[in-house]
C-alpha positions in Angstrom: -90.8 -52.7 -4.8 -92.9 -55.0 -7.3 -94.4 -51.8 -8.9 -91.2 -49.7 -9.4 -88.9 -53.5 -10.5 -92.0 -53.1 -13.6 -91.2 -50.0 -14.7 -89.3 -49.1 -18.2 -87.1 -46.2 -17.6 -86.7 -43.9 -21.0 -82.5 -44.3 -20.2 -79.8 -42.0 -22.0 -76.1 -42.5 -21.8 -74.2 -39.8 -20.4 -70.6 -39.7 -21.6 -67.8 -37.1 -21.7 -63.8 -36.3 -22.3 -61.9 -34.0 -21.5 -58.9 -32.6 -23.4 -57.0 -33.3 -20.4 -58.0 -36.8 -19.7 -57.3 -37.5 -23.9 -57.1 -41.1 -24.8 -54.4 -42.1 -22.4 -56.6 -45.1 -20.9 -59.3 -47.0 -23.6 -61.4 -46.9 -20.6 -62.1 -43.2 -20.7 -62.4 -42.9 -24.2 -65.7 -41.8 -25.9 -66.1 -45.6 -27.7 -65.1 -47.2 -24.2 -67.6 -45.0 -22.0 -70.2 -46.1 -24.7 -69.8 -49.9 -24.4 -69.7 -49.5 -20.8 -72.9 -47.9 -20.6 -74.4 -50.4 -23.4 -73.2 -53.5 -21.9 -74.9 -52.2 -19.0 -78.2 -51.3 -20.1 -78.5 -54.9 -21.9 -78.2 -56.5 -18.8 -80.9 -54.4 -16.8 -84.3 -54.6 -19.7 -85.9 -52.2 -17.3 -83.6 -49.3 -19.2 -84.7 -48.4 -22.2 -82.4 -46.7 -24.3 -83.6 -43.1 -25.5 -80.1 -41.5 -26.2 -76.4 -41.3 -26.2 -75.2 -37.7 -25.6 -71.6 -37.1 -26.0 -69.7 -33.8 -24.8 -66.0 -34.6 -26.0 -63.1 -32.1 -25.1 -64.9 -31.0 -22.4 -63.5 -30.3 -19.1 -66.2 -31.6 -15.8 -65.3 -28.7 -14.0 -68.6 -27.0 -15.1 -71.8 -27.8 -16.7 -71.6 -25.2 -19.6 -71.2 -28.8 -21.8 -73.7 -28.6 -25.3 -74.9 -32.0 -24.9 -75.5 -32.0 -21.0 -77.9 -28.9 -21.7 -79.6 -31.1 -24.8 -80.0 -33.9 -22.1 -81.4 -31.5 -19.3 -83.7 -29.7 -22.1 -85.1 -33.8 -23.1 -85.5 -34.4 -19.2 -87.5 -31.2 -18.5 -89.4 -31.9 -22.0 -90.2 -35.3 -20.6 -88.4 -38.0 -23.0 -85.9 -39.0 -20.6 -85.9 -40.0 -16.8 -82.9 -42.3 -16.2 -79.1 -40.9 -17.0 -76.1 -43.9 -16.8 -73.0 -43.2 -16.6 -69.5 -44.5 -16.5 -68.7 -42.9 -12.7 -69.2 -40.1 -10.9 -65.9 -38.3 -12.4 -67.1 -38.5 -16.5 -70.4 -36.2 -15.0 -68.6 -33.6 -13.7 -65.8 -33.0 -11.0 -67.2 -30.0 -9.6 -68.2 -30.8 -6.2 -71.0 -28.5 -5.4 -72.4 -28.7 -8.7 -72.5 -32.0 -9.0 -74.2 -32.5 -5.4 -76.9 -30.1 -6.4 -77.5 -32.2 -9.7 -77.3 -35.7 -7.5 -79.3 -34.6 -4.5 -81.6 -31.9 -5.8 -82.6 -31.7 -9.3 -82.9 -34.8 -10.3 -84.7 -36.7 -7.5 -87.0 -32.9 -8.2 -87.6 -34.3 -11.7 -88.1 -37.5 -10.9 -84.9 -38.6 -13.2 -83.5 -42.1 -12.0 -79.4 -41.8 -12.1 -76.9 -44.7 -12.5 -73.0 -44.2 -11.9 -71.9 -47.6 -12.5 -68.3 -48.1 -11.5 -68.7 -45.8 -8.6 -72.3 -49.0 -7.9 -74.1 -45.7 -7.6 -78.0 -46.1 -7.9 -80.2 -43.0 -7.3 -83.4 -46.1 -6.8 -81.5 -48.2 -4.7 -79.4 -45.8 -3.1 -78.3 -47.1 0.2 -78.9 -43.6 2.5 -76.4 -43.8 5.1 -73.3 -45.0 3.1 -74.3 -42.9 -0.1 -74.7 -39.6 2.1 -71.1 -39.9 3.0 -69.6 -41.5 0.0 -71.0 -39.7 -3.1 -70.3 -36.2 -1.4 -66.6 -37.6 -1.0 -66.0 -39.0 -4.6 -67.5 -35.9 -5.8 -64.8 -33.8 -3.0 -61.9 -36.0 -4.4 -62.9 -36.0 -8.6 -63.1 -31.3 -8.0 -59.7 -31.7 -5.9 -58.4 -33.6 -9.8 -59.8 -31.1 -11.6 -58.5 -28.5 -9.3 -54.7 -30.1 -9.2 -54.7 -30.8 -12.9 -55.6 -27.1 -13.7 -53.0 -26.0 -11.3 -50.1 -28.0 -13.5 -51.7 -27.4 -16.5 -51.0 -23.4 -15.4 -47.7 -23.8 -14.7 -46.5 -25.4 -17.5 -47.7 -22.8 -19.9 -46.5 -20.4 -17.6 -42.8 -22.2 -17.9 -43.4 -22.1 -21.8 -44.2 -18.6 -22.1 -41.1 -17.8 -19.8 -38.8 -20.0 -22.3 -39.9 -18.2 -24.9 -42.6 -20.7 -26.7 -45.5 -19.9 -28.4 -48.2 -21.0 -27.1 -50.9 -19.6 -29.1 -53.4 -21.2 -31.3 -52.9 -19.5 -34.3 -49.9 -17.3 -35.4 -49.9 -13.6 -35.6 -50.6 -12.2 -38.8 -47.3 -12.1 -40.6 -46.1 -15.6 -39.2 -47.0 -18.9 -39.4 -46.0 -21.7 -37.0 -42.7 -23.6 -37.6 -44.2 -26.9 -39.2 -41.0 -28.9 -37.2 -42.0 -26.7 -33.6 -45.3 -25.4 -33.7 -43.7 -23.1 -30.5 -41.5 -21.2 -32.8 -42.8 -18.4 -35.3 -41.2 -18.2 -38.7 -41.9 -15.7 -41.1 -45.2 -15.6 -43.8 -43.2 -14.2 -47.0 -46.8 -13.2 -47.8 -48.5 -11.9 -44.7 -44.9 -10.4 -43.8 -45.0 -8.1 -47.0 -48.9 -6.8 -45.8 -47.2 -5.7 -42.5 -44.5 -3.9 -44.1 -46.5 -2.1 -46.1 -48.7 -0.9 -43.3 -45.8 0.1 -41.0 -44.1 2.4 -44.6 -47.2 3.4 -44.8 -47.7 4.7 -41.4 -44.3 6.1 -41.4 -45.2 8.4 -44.5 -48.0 9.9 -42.8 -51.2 8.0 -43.9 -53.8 7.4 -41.3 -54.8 4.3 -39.8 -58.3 4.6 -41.3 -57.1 5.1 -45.3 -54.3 2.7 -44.7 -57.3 -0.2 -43.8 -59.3 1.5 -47.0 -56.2 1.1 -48.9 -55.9 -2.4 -48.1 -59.5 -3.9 -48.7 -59.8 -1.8 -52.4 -56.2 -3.4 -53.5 -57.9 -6.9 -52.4 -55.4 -7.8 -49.2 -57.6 -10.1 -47.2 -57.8 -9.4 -43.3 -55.9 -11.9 -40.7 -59.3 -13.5 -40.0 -59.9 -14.3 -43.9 -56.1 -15.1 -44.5 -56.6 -17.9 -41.8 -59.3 -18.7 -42.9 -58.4 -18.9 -46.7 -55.2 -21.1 -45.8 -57.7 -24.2 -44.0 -57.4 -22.9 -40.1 -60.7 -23.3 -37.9 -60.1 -19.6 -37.2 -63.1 -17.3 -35.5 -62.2 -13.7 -33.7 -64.5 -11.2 -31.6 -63.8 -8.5 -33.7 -65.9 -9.1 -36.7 -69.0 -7.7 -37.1 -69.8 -8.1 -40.4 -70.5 -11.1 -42.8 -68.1 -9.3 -45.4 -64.8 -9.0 -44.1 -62.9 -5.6 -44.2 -60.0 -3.9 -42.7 -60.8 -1.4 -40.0 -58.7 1.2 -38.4 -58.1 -0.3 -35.1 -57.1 -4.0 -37.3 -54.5 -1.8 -38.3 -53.2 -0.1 -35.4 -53.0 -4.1 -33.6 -50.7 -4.5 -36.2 -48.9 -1.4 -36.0 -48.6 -1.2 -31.6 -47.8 -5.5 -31.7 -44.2 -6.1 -30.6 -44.3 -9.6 -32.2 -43.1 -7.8 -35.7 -39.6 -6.9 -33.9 -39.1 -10.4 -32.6 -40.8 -9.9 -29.4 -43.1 -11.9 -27.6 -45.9 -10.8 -24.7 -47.7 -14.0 -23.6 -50.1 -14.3 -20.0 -51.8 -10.8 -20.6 -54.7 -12.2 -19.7 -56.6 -15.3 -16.9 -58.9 -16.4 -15.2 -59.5 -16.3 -11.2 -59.3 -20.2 -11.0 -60.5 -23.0 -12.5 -64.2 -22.5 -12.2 -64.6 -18.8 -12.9 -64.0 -18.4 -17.0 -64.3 -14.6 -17.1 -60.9 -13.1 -18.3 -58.9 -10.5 -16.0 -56.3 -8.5 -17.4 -52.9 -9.1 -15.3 -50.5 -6.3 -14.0 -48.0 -5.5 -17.1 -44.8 -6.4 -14.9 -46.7 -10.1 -14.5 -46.4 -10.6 -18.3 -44.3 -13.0 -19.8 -42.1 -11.0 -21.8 -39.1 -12.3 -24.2 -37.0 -10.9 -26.8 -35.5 -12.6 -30.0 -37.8 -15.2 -29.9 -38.1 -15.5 -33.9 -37.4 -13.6 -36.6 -38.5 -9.9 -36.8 -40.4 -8.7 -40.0 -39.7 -4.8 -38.9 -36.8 -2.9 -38.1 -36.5 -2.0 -34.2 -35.8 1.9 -35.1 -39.2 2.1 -37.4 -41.0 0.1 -34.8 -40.4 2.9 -32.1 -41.0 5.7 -34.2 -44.0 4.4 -35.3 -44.7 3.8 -31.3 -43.9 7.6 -31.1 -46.5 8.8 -34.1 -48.9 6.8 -32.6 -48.7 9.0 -29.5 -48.5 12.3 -31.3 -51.8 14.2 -32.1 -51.6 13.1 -36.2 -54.6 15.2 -37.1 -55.3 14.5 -40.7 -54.4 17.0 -43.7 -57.6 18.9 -45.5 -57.6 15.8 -48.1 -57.6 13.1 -45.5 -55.2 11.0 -46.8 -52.3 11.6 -44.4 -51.2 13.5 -41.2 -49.8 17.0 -41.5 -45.8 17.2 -42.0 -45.2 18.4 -38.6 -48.1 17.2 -36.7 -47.7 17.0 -33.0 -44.1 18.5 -33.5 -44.4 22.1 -33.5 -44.0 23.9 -30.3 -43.9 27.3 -28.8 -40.6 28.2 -28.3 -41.4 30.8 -25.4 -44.6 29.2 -23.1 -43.6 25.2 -24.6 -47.5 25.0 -25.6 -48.3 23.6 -28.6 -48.3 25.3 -32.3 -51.5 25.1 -33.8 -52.1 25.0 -37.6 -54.2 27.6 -39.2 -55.4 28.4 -43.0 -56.5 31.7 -44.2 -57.8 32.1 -47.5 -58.0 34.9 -49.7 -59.5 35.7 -52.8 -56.5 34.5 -55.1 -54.1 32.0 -52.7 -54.9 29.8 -49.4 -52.0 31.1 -46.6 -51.1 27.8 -43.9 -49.4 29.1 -40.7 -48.9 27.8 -37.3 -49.5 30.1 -33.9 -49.2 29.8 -30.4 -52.7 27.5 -29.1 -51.9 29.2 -25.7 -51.8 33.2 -26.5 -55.3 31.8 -28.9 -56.8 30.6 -26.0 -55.7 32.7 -23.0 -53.9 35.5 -24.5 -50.7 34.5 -21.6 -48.1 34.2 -24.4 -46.7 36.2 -27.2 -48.6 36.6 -30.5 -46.2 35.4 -33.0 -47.3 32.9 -35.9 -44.7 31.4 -38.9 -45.7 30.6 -42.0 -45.9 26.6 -43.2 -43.2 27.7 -46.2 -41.0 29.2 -44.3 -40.6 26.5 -40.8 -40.5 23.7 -44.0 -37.5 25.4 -45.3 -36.0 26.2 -42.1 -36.4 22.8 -40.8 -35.1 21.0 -43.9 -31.8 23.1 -44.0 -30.9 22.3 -40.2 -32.0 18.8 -40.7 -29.4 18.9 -43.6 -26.3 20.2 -41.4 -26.9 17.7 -38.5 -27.2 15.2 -41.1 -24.2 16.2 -42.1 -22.4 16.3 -38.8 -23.6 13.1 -37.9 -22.5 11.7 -40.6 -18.9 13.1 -40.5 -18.8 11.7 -36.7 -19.7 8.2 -37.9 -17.0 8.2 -40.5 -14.5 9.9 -38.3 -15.3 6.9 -35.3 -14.8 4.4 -38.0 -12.0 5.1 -39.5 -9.9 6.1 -36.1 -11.4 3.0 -34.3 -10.4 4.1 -31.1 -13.5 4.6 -29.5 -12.2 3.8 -25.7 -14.7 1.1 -24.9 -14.0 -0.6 -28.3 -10.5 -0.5 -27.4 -10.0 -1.5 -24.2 -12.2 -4.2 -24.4 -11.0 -5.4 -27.5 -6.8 -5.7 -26.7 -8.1 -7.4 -23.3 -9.3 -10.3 -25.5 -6.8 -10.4 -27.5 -4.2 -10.5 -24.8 -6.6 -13.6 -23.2 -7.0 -15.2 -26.7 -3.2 -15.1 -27.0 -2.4 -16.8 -24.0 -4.8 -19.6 -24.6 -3.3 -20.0 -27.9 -0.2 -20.3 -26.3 -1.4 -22.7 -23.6 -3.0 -24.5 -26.5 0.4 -25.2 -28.5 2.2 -26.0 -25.3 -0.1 -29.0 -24.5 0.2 -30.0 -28.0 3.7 -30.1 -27.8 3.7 -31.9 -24.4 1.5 -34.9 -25.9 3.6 -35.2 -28.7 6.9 -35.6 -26.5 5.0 -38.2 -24.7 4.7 -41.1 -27.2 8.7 -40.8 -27.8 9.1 -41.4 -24.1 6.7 -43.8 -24.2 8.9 -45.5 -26.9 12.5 -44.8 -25.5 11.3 -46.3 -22.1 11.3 -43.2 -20.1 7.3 -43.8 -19.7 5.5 -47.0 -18.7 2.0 -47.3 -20.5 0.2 -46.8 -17.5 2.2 -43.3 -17.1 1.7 -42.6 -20.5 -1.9 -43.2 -20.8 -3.1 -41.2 -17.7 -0.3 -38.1 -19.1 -1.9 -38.5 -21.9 -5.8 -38.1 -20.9 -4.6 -35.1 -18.3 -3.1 -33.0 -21.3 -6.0 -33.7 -23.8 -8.3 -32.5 -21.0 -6.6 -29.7 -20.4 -5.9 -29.2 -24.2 -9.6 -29.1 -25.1 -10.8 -26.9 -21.9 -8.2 -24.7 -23.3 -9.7 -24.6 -26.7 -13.3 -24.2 -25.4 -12.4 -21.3 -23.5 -10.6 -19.8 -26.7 -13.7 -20.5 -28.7 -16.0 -18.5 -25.9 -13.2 -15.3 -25.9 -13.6 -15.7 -29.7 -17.3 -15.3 -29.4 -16.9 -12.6 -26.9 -14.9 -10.3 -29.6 -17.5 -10.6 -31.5 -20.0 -10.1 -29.6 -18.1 -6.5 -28.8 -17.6 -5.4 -32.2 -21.6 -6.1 -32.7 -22.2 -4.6 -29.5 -20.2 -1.4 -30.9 -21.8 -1.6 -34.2 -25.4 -1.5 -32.6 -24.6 1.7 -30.2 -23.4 3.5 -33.2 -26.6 2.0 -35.5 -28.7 5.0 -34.4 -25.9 7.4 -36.9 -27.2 4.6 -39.9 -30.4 6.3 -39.4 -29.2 10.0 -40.3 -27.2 8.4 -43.1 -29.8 7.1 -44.9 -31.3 10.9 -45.4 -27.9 11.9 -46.9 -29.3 13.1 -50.1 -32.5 14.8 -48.6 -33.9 16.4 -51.2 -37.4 17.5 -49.5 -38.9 16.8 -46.4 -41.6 14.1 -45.7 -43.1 12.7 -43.0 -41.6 9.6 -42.8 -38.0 11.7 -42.6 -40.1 14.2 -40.0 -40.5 11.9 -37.3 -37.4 9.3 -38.2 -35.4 12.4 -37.1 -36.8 15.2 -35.0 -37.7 14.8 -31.8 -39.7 18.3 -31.6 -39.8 21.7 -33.3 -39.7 25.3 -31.0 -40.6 28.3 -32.9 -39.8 31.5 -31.1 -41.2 35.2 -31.6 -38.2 36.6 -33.2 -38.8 33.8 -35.8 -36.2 32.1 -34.4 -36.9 28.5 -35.2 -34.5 25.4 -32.8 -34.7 21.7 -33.8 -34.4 18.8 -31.1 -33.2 16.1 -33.3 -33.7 12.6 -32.2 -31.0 10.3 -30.5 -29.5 14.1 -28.9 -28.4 12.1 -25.6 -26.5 9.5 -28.1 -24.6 12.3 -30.0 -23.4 14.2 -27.3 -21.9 11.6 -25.6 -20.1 10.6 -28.7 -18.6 14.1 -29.0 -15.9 13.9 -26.7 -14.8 11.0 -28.6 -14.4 13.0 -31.5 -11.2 14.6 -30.6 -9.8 11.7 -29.3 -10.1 9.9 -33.0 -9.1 12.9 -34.6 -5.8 12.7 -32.8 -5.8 9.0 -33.7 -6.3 9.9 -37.2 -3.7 12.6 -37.2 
């Protein structure tokens, strides 16, 4: 005992904080673990101090802590053989871990270690009582790191559900909401990028020129935005010192709900607490919520541009955009798909589509249409149904007397009225009140309960015509947006030629036949013959 009491140990303070733990008790904090741990070692010469290794923001439910392996690597080098800390919990609260460290490795390396609240001394242990005790604290600090991860969980789980963001950094296009940093409000800036890239997409450039577009006009990448506007931000899909939009940067930005106001939070966890390594949870387990903030693109150009995605958009010989019809054309007779073919002559290159299935296994008819000619076709039935849609929309709006519009609308009315009406008579009742309170017909205390009862029942009267009021509205929007799919086909009124952005806003698919017969499935098909019947209907209205 007189040889080991004459030893100088080479001592380093251990001390670490959690995010969780914060600075809610001066205790725990970094500068209170530290005078602890000094205050200590100048009462015990023995320790020499060698170190003070810090890990804060650190949670102790692993060792995976940068200053912990600097310690180990100094212990293992020799510099250090005596750790202090404040207790058992600011080492780590990961039971088995933590015993292995205690009971294995150290006493192994010969490394002295002090816990001093917890009156823990790895030289003066005390076997019986320290067998049973340190294994408990260390049971009781993983079952509070356990428990706090479990409300931790929960509590982003409820904020995703509500509808908060919960992210670190916004996406591209948004920033956070400097007076709720849960709510996303539009980057004027970022939000005119994204714009571009969905019109762009919508007009039939790739993904891959899009991104080349983008880093020779000098737009920098999310990453470099971030970064340019003071964020801390680092991502795992750069690979390059010098940052430049890719293909698949692009096409986040074009399959990301976010940009039509919608969010998808909790795609993503881990097992528990103490396994790190992400899993990717079942779709239906996302937390999914609409009109959380402002959208940057229209919901109809969003799902079209879901649809292109989809499509096969082989590019065009120059490589700058899809084809026209690409992934649109079908054979009208096996429902394979039309393939595009060039022949070249001596004087004039000929473009013509042909059934892929009679190519490959000669089952169908050979039949092939020229490019020319299914552009020409295509853009003169696109012009009628434009037309017709167009003459349905006006017809519907000017007869109003779509039935659901209707009925719905005259049953609020008729419940608005008679609130109104109950309304007016309460009004009229409190005013009679204070005459009969003055002629004598009322005693005060008659007059002041009359008097609350019909000002209750005057205000619940109002609040419910303020909710019908709302309703009505909410009908005629509701109206609006079933019939916002025809806005679609009036925009392309004056069609002059056909694109690709007008290709897939409005057909759904193209069938060539072998008589040259060409049909057109126009998009929202369901939507318009439903609203056919209606037709005759407003057209007696009108009449």
């Amino acid at each position: 005992m007189t040889e080991t009491s004459a030893q100088v140990w080479n001592t380093c303070g251990y001390v670490r904080l959690s995010r969780e733990d914060g600075d809610k008790e001066e205790s725990n904090s970094v500068t209170g673990q530290k005078d602890l741990i000094r205050d200590f070692l100048s009462h015990h010469p023995e320790l020499r101090e060698c170190g003070m290794k810090v890990d804060d923001g650190f949670t102790g439910s692993n060792f995976d802590r940068p200053a912990f392996r600097k310690m180990m690597e100094e212990v293992k080098a020799g510099r250090i053989n005596c750790i202090v800390v404040k207790d058992l919990s600011r080492f780590g609260r990961e039971y088995l871990d933590a015993g292995e460290y205690i009971e294995r490795i150290f006493p192994f390396l010969g490394v002295r270690f002090i816990a001093i609240n917890d009156h823990y001394d790895s030289l003066n242990r005390h076997a019986e009582s320290d067998e049973l005790i340190v294994p408990f604290k260390n049971l009781i600090n993983e079952a509070y790191c356990r428990d706090t991860s479990i409300k931790i969980r929960s509590q982003l789980e409820i904020k995703r559900r509500r509808g908060d963001f919960i992210g670190s950094f916004a996406v591209f296009g948004y920033k956070k909401d400097p007076d709720d940093h849960h709510k996303l409000i539009i980057d004027d800036y970022a939000a005119d990028v994204v714009r571009d890239i969905f019109r762009w997409k919508l007009e039939g450039i790739s993904a891959m020129d899009i991104a080349n577009r983008l880093t020779l006009t000098g737009i920098p990448t999310p990453m470099d935005y971030k970064k340019r506007n003071g964020m801390r931000y680092s991502t795992p899909f750069r690979f390059k010192e010098s940052s430049e939009w890719g293909a698949g940067m692009v096409l986040r930005i074009l399959k990301n709900p976010v940009y039509i106001g919608v969010l998808e939070q909790g795609r993503v966890t881990t097992p528990n607490y103490k396994v790190k390594r992400l899993v990717n949870k079942p779709r239906e387990e996302w937390a999914v919520v609409k009109g959380c903030h402002e959208p940057i693109i229209d919901r109809f150009d969003y799902e079209m541009i879901q649809r292109v995605l989809a499509m096969d958009t082989r590019t065009s010989a120059g490589g700058k955009a899809v084809d026209l019809f690409s992934g649109m054309v079908y054979c009208g007779e096996c429902g394979g798909a039309m393939i595009r073919r060039s022949v070249n002559t001596a004087k004039k290159k000929y473009i013509y589509y042909t059934c892929a299935t009679h190519k490959n296994k000669k089952t169908c008819y050979a039949h092939c249409m020229r490019d020319i000619t299914l552009t020409e076709l295509v853009l003169e039935a696109l012009r009628k149904q434009i037309q017709a849609v167009i003459d349905l929309s006006d017809l519907l709006q000017l007869a109003n007397t779509a039935e659901l519009q209707r009925t719905g609308t005259q049953k609020l009315k008729r419940r608005l009225a008679q609130k109104q009406e109950e309304m007016d008579r309460y009004q009229t009742l409190l005013r009679s009140l204070y005459e009969n309170l003055t002629d004598g017909i009322l005693e005060p205390d008659e007059y002041q309960d009359l008097k609350k009862s019909y000002s209750e029942r005057c205000a619940e009267a109002r609040k419910q015509a303020e909710a019908l009021q709302k309703e009505m509205e909410q009908e005629k929007r509701n109206f609006a947006k079933e019939r916002s799919w025809m806005e679609q086909f009036r925009k392309q009124k004056n069609i002059e030629a056909l694109d690709r952005s007008a290709a897939v806003l409005l057909i759904e698919r193209i069938l060539v036949y072998r008589n040259q017969r060409v049909e057109i499935v126009c998009q929202w098909l369901d939507e318009y013959q439903k609203d056919l019947p209606l037709r005759a209907r407003a057209r007696q209205g009108v009449d």
